[in-house]
ROVOVEX-875623 format. One line per 8 residues: number of its first residue (from 1); their letters; for each residue x, y, z of C-alpha. Coordinates in Angstrom, 1 decimal. Example, Ala and Ser with C-alpha at 12.3 -4.5 7.8 and 13.67 -1.06 7.14 Angstrom:
1) as) 12.3,-4.5,7.8  13.7,-1.1,7.1 .
This chain:
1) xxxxxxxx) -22.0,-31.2,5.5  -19.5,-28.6,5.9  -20.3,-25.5,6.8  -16.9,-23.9,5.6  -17.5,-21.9,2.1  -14.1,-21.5,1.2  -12.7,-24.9,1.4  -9.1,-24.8,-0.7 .
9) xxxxxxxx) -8.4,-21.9,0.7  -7.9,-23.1,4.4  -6.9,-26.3,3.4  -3.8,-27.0,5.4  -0.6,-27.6,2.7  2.4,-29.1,4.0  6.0,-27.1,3.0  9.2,-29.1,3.5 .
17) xxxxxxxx) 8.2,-30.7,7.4  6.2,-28.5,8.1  2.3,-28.3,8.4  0.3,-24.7,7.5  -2.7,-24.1,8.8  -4.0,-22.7,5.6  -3.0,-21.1,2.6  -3.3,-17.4,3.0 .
25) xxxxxxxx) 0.3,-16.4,4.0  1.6,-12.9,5.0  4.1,-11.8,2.1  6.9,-10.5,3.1  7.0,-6.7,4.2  9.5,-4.9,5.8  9.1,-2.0,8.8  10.7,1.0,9.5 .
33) xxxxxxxx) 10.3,0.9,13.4  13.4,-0.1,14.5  15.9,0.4,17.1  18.8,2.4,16.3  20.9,-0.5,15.4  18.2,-1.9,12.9  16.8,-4.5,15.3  13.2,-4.8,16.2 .
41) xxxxxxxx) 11.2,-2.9,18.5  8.3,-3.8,20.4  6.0,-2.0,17.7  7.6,-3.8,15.4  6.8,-7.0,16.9  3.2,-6.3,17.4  3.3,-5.0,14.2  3.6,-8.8,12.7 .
49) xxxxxxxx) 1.9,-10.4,15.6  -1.3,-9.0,14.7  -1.5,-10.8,11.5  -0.6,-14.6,12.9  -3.8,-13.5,15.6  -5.7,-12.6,12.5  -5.3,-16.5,11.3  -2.3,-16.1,8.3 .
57) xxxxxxxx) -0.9,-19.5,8.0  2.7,-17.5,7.8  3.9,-14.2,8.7  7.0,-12.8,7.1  9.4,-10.2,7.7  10.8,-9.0,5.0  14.4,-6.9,4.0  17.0,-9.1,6.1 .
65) xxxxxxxx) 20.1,-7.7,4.8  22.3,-10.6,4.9  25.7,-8.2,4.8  25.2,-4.8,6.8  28.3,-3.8,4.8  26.9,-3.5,1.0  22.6,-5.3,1.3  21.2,-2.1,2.2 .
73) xxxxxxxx) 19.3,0.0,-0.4  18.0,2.1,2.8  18.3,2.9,6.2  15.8,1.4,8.2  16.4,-2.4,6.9  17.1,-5.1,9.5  20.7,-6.5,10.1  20.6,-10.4,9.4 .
81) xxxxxxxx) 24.7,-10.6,9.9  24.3,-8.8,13.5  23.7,-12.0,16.2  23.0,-8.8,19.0  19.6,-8.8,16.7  19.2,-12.4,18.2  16.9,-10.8,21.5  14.4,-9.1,19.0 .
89) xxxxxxxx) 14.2,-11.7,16.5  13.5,-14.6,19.0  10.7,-12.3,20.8  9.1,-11.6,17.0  9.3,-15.3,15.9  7.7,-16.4,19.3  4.8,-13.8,18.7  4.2,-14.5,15.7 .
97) xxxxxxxx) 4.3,-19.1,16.1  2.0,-18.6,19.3  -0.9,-18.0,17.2  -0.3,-20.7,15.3  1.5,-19.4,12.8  4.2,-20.0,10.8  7.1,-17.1,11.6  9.6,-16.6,7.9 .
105) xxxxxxxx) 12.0,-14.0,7.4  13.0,-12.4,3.7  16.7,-12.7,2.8  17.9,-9.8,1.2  20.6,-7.9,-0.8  20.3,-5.0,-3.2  23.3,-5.7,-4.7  23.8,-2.4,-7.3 .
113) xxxxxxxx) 20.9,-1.0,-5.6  23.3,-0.7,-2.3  22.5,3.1,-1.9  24.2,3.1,2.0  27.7,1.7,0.9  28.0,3.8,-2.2  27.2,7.1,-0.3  29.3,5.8,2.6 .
121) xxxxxxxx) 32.3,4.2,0.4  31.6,5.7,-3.1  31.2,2.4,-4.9  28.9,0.0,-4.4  29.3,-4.2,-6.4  26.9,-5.8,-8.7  27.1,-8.6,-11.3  29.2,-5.6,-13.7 .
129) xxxxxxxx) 31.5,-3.3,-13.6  29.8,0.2,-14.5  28.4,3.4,-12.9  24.9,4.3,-12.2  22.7,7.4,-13.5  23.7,9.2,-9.6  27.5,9.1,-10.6  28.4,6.3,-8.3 .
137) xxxxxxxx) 30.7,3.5,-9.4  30.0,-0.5,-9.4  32.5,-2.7,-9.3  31.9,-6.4,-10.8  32.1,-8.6,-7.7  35.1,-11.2,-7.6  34.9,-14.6,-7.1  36.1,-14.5,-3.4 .
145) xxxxxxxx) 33.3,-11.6,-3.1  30.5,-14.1,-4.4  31.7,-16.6,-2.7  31.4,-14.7,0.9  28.1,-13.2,-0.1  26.9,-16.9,-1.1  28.0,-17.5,2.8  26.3,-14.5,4.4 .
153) xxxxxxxx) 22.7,-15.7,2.9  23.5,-19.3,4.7  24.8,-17.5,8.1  21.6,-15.2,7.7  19.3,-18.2,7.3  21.3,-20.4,10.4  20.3,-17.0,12.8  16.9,-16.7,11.6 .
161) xxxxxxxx) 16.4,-20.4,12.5  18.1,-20.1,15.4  15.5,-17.8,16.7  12.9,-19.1,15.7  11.4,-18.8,12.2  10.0,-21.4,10.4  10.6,-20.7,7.2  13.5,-18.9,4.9 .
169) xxxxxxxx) 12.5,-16.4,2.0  15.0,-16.0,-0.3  14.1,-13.0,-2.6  15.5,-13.1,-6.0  12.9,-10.9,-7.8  12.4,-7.0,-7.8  15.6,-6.7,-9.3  17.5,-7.2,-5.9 .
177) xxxxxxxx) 21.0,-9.2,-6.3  19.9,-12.9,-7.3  17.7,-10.9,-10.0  20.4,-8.8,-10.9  22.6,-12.4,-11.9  19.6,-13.8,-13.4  19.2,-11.0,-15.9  20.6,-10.4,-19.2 .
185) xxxxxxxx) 20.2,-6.2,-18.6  22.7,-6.8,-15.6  24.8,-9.8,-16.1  26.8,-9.5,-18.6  30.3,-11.4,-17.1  32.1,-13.6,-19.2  33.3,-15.9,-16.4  30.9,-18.8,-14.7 .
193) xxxxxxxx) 28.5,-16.6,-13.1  27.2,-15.0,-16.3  26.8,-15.4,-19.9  24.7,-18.2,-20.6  21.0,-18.6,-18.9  22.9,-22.2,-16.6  25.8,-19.9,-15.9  23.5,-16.7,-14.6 .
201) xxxxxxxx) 21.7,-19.4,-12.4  24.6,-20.3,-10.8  24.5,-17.6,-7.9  21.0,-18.2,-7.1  20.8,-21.8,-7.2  24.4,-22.0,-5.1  22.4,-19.0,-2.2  19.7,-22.0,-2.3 .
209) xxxxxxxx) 22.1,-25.0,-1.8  23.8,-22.7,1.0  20.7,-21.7,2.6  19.6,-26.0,2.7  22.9,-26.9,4.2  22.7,-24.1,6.9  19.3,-24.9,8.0  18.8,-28.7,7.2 .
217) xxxxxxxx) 16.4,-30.4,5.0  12.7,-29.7,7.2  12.5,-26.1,7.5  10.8,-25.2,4.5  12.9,-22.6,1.8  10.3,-20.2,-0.4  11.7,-18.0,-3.3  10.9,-15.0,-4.2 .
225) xxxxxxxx) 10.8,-13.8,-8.0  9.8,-12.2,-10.7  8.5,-13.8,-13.7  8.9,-11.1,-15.8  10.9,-8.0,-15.2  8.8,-5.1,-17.3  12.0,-3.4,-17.7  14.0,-2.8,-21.1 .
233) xxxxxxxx) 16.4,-5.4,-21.5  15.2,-7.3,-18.7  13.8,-11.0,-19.2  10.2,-12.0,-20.7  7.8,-14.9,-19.3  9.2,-17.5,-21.5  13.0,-17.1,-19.0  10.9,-16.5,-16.4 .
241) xxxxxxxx) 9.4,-19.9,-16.6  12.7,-21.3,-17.5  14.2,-19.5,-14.4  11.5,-21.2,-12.4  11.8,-24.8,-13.7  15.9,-24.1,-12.5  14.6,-23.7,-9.1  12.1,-26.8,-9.1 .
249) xxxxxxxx) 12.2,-29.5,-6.4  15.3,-27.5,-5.0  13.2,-25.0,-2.8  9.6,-25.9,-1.5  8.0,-22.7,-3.0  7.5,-20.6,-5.7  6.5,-17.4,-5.0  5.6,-16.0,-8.3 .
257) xxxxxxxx) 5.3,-11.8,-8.6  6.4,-9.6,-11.7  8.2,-6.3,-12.3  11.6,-4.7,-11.0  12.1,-2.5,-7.7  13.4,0.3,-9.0  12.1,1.5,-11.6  8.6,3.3,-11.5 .
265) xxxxxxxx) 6.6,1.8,-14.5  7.5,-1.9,-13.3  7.5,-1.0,-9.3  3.9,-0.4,-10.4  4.1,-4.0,-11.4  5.0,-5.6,-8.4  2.4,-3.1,-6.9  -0.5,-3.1,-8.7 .
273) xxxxxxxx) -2.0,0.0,-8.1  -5.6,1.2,-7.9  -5.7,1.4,-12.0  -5.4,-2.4,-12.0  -7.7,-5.3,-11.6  -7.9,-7.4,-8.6  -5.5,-10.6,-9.1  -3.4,-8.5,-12.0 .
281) xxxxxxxx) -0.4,-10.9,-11.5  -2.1,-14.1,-10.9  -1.7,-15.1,-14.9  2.4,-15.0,-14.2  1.9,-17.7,-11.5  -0.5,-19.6,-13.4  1.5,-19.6,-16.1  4.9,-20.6,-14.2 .
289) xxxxxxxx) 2.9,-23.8,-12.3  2.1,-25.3,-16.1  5.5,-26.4,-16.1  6.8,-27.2,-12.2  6.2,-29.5,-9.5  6.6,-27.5,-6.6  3.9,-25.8,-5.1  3.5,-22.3,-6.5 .
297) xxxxxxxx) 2.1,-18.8,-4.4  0.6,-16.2,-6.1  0.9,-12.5,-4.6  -0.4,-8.7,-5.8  -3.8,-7.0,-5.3  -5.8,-10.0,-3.9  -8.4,-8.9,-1.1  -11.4,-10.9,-1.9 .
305) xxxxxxxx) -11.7,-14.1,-0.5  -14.3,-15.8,-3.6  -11.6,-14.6,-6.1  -8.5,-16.7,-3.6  -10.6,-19.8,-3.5  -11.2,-19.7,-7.4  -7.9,-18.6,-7.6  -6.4,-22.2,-6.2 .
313) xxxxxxxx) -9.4,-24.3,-7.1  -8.7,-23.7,-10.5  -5.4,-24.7,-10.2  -3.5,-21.1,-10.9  -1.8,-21.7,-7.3  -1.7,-23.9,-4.2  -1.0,-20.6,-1.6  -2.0,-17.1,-1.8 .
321) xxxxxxxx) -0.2,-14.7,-1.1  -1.5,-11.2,0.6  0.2,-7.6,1.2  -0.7,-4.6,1.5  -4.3,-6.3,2.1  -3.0,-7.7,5.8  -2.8,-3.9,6.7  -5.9,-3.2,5.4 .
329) xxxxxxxx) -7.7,-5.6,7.6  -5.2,-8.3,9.5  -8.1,-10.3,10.3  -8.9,-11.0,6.7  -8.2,-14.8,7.1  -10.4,-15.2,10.5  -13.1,-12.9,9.0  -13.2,-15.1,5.9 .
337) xxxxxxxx) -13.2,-18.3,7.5  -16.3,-17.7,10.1  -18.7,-15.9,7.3  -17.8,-12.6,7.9  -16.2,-11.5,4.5  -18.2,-8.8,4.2  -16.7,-7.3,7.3  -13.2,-7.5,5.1 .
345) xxxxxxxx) -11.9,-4.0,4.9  -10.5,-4.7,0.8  -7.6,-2.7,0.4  -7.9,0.4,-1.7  -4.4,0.5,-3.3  -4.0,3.8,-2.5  -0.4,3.6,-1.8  -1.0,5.5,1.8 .
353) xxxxxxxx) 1.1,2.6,3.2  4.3,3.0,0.8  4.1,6.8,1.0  3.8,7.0,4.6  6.3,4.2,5.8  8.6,6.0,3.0  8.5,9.9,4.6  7.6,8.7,8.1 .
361) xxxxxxxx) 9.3,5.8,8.7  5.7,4.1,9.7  3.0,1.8,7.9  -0.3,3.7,8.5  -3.4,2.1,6.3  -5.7,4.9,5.0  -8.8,2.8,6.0  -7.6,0.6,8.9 .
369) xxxxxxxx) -6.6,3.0,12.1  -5.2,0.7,13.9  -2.1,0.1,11.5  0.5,1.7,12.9  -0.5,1.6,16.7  -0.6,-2.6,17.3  0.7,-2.4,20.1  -1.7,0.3,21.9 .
377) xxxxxxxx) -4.7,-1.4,20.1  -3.6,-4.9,21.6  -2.8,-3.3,25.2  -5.4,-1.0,25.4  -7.1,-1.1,28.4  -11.7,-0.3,28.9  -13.0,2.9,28.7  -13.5,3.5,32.7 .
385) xxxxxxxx) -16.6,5.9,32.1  -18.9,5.2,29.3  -20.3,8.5,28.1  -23.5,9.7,25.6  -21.6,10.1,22.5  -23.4,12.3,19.1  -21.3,12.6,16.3  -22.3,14.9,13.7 .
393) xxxxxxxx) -21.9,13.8,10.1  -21.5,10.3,8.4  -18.8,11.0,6.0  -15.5,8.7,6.6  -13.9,10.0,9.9  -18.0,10.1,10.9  -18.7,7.0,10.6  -14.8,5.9,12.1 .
401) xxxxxxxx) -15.6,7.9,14.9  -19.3,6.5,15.9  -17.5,2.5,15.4  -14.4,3.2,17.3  -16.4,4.7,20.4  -19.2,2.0,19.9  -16.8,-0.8,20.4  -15.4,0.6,23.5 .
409) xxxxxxxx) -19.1,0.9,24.5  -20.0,4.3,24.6  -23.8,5.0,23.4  -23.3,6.3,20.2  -25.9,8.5,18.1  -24.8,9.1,14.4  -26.6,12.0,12.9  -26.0,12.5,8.9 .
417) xxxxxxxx) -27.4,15.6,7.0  -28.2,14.1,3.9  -30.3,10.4,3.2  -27.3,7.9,3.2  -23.6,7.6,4.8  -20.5,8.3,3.1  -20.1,12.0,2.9  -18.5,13.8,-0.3 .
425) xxxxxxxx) -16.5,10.8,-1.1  -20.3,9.0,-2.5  -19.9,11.1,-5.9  -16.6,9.1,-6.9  -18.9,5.5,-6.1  -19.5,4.8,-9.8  -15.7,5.8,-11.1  -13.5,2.2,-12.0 .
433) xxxxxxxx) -10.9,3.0,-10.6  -12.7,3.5,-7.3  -14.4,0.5,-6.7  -12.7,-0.3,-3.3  -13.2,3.4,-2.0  -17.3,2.9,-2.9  -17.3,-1.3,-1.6  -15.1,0.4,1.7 .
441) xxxxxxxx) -18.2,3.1,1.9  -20.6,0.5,1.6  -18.9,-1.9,4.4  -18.5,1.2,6.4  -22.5,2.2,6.4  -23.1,-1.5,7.1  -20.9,-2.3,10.0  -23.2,1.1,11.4 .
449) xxxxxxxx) -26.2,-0.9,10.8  -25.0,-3.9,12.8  -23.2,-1.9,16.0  -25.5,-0.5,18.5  -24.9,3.1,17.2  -28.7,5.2,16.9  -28.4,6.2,13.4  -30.5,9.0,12.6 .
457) xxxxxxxx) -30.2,9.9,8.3  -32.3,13.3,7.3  -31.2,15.0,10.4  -29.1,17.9,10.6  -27.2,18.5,14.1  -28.4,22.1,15.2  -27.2,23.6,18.6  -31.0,23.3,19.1 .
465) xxxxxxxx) -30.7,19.3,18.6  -27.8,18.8,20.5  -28.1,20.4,23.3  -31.5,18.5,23.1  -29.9,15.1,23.0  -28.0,16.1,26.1  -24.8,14.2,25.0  -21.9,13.8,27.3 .
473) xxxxxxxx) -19.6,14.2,24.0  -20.1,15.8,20.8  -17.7,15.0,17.8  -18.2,17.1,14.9  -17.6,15.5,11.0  -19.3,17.6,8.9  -16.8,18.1,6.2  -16.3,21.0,3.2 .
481) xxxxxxxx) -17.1,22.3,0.6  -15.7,22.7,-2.6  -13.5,26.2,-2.9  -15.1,28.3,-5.4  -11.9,30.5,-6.6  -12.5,34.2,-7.6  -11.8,33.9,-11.6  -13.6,36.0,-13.8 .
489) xxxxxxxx) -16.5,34.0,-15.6  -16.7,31.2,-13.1  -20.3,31.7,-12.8  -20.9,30.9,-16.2  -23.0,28.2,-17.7  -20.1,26.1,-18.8  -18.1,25.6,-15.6  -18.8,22.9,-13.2 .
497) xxxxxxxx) -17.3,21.5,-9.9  -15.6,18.2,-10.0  -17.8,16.5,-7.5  -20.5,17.6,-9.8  -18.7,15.8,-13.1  -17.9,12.7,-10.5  -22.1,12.7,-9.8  -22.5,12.9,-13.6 .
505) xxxxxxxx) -20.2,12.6,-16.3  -22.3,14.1,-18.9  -21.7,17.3,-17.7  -18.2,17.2,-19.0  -18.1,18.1,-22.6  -15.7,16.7,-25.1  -13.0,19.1,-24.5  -12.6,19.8,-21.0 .
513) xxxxxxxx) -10.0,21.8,-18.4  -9.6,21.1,-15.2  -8.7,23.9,-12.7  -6.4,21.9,-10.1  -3.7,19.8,-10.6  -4.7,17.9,-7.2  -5.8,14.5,-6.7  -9.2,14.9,-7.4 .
521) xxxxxxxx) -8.2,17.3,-10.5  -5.5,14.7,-11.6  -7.8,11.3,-10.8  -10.8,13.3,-12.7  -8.7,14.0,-15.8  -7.7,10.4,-15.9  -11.2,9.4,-15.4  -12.3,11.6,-18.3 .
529) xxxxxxxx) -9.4,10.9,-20.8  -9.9,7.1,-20.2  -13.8,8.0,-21.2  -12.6,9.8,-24.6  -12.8,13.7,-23.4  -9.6,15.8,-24.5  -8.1,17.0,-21.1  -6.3,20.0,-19.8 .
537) xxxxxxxx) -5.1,20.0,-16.2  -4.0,23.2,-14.9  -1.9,23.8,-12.5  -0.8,27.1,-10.2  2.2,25.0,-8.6  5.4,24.4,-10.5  4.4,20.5,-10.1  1.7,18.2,-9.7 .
545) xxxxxxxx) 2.5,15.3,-7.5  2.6,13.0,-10.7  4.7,15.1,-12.6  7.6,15.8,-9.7  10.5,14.5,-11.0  12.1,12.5,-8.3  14.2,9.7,-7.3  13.2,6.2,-7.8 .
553) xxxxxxxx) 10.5,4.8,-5.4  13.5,3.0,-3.7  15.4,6.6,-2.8  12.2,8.2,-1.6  13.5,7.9,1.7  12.0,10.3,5.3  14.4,13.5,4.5  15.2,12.5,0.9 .
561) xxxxxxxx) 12.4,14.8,-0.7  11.0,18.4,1.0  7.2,16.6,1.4  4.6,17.0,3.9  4.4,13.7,6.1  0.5,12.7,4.8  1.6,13.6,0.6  1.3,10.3,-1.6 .
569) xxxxxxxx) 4.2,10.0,-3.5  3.8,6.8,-4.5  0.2,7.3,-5.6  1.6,10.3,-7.4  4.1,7.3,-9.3  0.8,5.4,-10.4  -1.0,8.3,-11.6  2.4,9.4,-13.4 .
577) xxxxxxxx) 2.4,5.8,-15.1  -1.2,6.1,-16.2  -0.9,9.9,-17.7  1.9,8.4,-19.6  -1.1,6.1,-21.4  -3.0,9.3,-22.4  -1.9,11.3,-24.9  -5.3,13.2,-24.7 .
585) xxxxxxxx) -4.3,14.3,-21.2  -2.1,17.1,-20.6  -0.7,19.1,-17.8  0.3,22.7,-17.6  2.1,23.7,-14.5  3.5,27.2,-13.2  -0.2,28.0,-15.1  -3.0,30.1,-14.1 .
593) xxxxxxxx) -6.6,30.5,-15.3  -7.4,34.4,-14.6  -10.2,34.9,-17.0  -13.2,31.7,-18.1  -15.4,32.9,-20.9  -18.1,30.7,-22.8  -15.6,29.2,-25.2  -13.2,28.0,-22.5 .
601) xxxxxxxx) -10.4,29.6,-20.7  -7.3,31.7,-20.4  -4.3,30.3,-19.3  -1.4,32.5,-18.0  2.6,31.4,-17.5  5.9,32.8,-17.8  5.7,33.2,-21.6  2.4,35.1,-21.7 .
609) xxxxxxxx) -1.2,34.0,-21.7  -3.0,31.8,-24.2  -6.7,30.8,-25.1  -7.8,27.2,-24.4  -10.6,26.3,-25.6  -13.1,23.9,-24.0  -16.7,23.1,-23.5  -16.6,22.6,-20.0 .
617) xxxxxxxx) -14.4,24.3,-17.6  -13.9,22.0,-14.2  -13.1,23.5,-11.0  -10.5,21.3,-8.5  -8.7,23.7,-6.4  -9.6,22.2,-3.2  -12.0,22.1,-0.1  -13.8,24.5,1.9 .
625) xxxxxxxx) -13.7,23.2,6.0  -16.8,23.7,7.6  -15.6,25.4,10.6  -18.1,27.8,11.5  -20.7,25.2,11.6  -19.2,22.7,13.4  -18.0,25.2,16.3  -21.2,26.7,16.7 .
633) xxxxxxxx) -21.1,23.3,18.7  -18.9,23.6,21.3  -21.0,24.7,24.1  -23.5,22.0,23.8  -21.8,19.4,25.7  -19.2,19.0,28.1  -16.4,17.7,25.4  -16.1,18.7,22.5 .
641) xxxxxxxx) -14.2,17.7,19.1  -13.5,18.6,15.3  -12.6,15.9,13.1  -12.2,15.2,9.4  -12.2,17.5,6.6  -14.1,20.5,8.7  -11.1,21.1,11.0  -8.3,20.7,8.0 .
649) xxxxxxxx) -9.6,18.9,4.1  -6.9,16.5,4.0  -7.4,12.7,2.8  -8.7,9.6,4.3  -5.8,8.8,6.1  -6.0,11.7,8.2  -10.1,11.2,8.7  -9.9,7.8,9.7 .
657) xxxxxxxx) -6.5,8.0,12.2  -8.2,11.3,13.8  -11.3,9.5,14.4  -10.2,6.6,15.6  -8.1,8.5,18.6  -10.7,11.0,19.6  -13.2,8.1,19.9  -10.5,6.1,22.0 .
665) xxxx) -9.7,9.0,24.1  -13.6,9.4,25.2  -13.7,8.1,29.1  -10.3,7.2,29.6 .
């Protein structure tokens, strides 16, 4: 009898020649740590390695510009045309196949979207001649142009096989140049690379044929598109599958996602976001395998393991395909496969990820500390002194704290004030869209109960306590409060504080305003507009972070925007996208609330000030650290630390990233 409970999913399925060890791949993603010529560090590397250790069948690196000239649509992209890249890219694609994995690299060009050569050279080519909404021209490629770009995806392909990959990604979806010849919104030629649907094939199908000639007929060729492009004028399911049967028995998979690149409400697509439900794309791939032969992936919000195997035992696809969900926990595939999926940190689409590798140039995971610092966490030598360790408080960076100096076998004592872990964030646990923040709680308080960490619930951490615990180490987590602003009327009976509403929605009334245009203002008025309350958010700033208006997700580039490293822009896209489904939610900005009486509040801009009326008045404007109380802890051991929200309220990110270093810095 086997003892394996998720059978199709690691299933090996054989691509072109070659053998995969399961069907859980790595989808392509690109990183921003590169050297200054756009070839791969040593992070970089370890950055991909990690994922082949954690048991993906294939590992692929995404946003090789075939043509360092006119592929880029950003800086930090790698250079497929360059052969000095040849060192970097051998060392990856040995890291990577040494675990047993299969290494593939993402061809790439932006085509229109080529935002370095038209700021560099004023112009930039695409399928048509036009200009774009920033002013700069594009020129309608020539044949000879075509031609050489249909050559510079083969020589890309010949020196990623050279060094080593396994397996070619061509990506024609996303609205990147293939895409761009495939649609009827960009192709409008009148020559043989455009007009009908056989004649906007022709660039992609003759990339393919170049791409099989340059690498032979065994290494296996995956393509990457969209099956529909939720953009106006872009093309529906019905070309999508069309566009798909094209491509069958010529490449040896389909990897089926939706949506376009570059614009926000379909970016969204491609990205399901946290408003979504797990598997939100898989329909499109289902859909496209009705009608091919070749062996179909399926990508976008998939983190739980039961839902993959039903996924390709029902037939909807032979490989699944996971994201942002390998940065979340890389060992998801391991994890899964020796009955330990519910150690899987699920990821919380929270867009950390996009918004931090966008400002910062680096992939950090809100929940997964490690992301980001591979390379220490792989070379990182034993604590040489293990110490008595009490943290103070089981909120997030609590309980990350207490794990993180367990496993590097400290004796660990977890104290929590209150009668269960999870800290402030435990009031959103029962809010849809925040299923993965309460299951990531959850998994939290239970890998607690299974480390050797002396949990102790009901206990507050006193200098009294401490000092008789006798701790070699004391780290401090005990959090904030809500901000209680000084408005007239904000004692009365009819104002409440979000985490309040979050505990119990009743307390809202049917018309409600929200003090704070934050996230938790913003991600509360969605919560209550979904549920039928009319919403006002109000907002002090000239902005909310889903209001900004900005470049597309593409542009929002480290030193494009005037952001603090740590702000979610991306998030701030999803909750833009689901505002615009609400027309009874509203935000004022430049607005503020100086006077709350029992039939609502005053709101006060530029043009004067204004009666709204509400039942319930909701205050948002942000946390309270627990200094004070955490210092008054200092002297009661030798070492001493503030983490989390009561040295700075920031976000989970922060929590979790601060944690994790303090407890790896104990005994070095």
């Amino acid at each position: 009898m086997s003892i394996l409970r998720y059978k199709r999913i690691f299933e090996p399925i054989q691509l072109g020649r070659t053998l995969f060890r399961n069907r859980i791949f790595s989808s392509p993603q690109d990183i921003y740590r590169l050297t200054a010529e756009n070839f791969l560090d040593e992070d970089a590397t370890a950055f991909y390695e990690m994922k082949a250790m954690g048991g993906f069948a294939s590992v692929c690196l995404g946003d090789f510009m075939i043509d360092s000239r006119s592929a880029h649509s950003h800086p930090f992209q790698l250079r497929g045309d360059d052969p000095r890249g040849r060192t970097s890219l051998t060392r990856t694609a040995s890291a990577i196949t040494r675990h047993n994995a299969v290494a593939a690299v993402e061809l790439n060009h932006a085509g229109k979207n080529g935002n370095i050569m038209g700021r560099r050279e004023g112009f930039i080519y695409g399928p048509d001649d036009g200009t774009r909404a920033d002013g700069i021209e594009i020129r309608a490629m020539d044949e000879a142009w075509i031609e050489y770009l249909i050559g510079r995806y083969a020589a890309a392909a010949a020196l990623a096989r050279q060094c080593g990959f396994g397996m070619i990604t061509v990506h024609a979806g996303h609205g990147w140049l293939p895409a761009q010849f495939i649609s009827p919104r960009d192709n409008h030629r009148r020559d043989r690379w455009g007009g009908s649907f056989e004649n906007r094939m022709r660039f992609t199908l003759a990339v393919i044929e170049a791409v099989r000639r340059a690498v032979g007929p065994a290494t296996p060729i995956e393509i990457r598109l969209s099956a529909v492009e939720c953009v106006p004028g872009g093309y529906d399911l019905d070309e999508g599958i069309a566009v798909a049967k094209a491509l069958d028995g010529k490449v040896d998979l389909l990897h089926v996602s939706a949506g376009h690149h570059e614009e926000d409400a379909a970016s969204m697509v491609s990205h399901p976001t946290m408003f979504a439900p797990d598997g939100a794309n898989v329909k499109y791939a289902a859909e496209v395998k009705k009608h091919v032969k070749t062996p179909v992936a399926t990508v976008g919000a998939l983190c739980d393991p039961a839902q993959l195997e039903e996924i390709l035992a029902s037939g909807q696809a032979d490989v699944v395909a996971l994201g942002r969900q390998t940065l979340a926990d890389p060992f998801f595939p391991l994890k899964a496969r020796t009955g330990r999926e519910d150690e899987i940190n699920q990821c919380l689409r929270c867009m950390s990820c996009f918004s931090m590798n966008t400002l910062s140039g680096v992939f950090y995971c809100a929940t997964n500390p490690v992301i980001g610092h591979e390379r220490e966490a792989l070379c990182e030598a034993p604590a040489r002194e293990r110490k008595r360790v009490l943290v103070a408080g089981g909120g997030v960076a609590g309980m990350q704290a207490a794990l993180t100096a367990s496993e590097r076998g400290h004796t660990v004592i977890l104290c929590e004030k209150s009668g269960r872990l999870g800290g402030a964030l435990l009031c959103e646990a029962h809010i849809p869209f925040k299923r993965k923040l309460d299951l990531y709680l959850k998994r939290q308080a239970l890998r607690v109960s299974r480390a050797p960490i002396e949990l102790r619930l009901n206990t507050e951490v006193t200098p009294a306590l401490a000092r008789e615990l006798a701790p070699d180490v004391i780290v401090a987590a005990l959090g904030a409060r809500p901000v209680i602003p000084a408005i007239k009327g904000i004692d009365g009976p009819n104002v409440v504080l979000a985490e309040d509403v979050y505990l119990d929605p009743a307390k809202a009334g049917k018309r409600v305003v929200i003090i704070g245009g934050g996230l938790v203002g913003l991600e509360l008025g969605i919560f209550l507009a979904q549920n039928g309350r009319s919403v006002t958010v109000v907002e002090m700033l000239p902005d909310t972070i889903a209001t900004r208006k900005e470049l597309p997700v593409s542009e929002r580039i480290g030193g494009a925007l005037a952001l603090e490293v740590g702000t979610n822009i991306v998030h701030g896209v999803a909750l833009a996208q689901e505002i615009k489904k609400l027309p009874n939610l509203r935000i004022l900005a430049s607005t503020k609330v100086p006077e709350i009486d029992e039939a609502g509040c005053f709101a006060e801009d530029a043009t004067g000030v204004r009666k709204l009326e509400a039942d319930t008045v909701i205050c948002a404007v942000g946390q309270r650290p627990l200094r004070e109380e955490g210092a008054a802890l200092h002297d009661c051991a030798p070492e001493f630390y503030q983490i989390g929200d009561c040295l700075a309220a920031r976000n989970i990110l922060t929590a979790t990233q601060t944690a994790d270093r303090i407890a790896r810095d104990i005994g070095r």
